[in-house]
Legacy VTK file of the C-alpha trace (Angstrom):
# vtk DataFile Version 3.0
C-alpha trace
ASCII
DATASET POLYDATA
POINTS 93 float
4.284 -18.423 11.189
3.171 -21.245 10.007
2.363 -22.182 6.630
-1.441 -22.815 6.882
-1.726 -18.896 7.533
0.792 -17.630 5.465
-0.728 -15.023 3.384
0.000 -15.214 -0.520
-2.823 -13.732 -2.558
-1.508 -10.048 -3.313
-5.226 -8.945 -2.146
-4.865 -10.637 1.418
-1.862 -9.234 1.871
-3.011 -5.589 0.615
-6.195 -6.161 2.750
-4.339 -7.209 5.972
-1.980 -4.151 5.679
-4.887 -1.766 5.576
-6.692 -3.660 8.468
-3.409 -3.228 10.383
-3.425 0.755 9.393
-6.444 1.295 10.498
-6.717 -1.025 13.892
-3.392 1.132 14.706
-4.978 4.726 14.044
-8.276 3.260 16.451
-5.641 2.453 18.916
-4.193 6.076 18.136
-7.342 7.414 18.833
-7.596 5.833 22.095
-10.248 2.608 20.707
-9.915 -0.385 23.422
-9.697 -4.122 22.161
-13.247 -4.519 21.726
-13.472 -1.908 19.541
-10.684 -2.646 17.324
-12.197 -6.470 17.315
-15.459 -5.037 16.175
-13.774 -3.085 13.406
-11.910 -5.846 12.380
-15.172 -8.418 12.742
-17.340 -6.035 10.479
-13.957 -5.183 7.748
-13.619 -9.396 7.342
-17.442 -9.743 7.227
-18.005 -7.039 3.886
-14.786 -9.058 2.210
-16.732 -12.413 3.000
-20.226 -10.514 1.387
-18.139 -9.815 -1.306
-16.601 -12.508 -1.737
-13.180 -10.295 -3.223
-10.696 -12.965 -2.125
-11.089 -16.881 -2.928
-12.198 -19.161 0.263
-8.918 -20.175 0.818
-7.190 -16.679 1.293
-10.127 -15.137 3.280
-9.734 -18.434 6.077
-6.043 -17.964 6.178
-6.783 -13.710 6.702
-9.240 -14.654 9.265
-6.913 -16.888 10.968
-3.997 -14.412 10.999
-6.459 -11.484 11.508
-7.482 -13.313 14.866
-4.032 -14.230 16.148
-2.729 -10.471 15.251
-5.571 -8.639 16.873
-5.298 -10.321 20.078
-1.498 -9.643 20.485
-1.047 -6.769 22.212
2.680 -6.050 20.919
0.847 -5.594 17.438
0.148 -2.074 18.598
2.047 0.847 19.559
0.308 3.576 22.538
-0.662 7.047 20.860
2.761 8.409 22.324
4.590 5.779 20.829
4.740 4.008 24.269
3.411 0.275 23.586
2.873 1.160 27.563
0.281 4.099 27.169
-1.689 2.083 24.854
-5.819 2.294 24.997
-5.339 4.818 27.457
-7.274 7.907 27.339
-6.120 11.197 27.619
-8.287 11.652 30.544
-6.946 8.689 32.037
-3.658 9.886 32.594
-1.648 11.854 35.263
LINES 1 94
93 0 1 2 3 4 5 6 7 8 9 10 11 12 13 14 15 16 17 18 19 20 21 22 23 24 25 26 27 28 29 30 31 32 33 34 35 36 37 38 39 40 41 42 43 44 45 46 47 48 49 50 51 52 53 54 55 56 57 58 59 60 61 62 63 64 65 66 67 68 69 70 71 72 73 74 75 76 77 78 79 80 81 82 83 84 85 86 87 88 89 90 91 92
């Protein structure tokens, strides 16, 4: 990774972990991309309001946020199968 987006405020890192949880329980529940990036959007946005991390830690979250989010190997399908993932139940055969 590299070192402009390394996260080292404890708070970042606590704050992209729980980002991570939850984007992965969405994608449990059978959320699409959009959706996650909307969760995601609105969870960076209320840290920004409230101005909990220093400018400096937020941009570097952001940036990793935004790199993580859009790779699908960050998430696993509800079955475990990276394969299955954003699929609904009714989707399947």
């Amino acid at each position: 990774m590299p070192q402009g987006t390394v996260l080292q405020h404890p708070d970042a890192i606590r704050h992209f972990q729980s980002l991570c949880d939850a984007c992965q329980e969405l994608s449990n529940r059978f959320h699409g991309p959009s959706e996650l990036r909307l969760y995601a959007d609105g969870y960076l946005h209320a840290l920004r309001r409230t101005a909990v991390l220093d400018p400096l830690s937020q941009r570097r979250l952001e940036e990793l946020v935004d790199r993580w989010i859009m790779d699908p190997s960050s998430f696993i399908g509800p079955d475990g199968d990276p394969r299955t993932l954003f699929e609904s139940e009714t989707g399947r055969r």
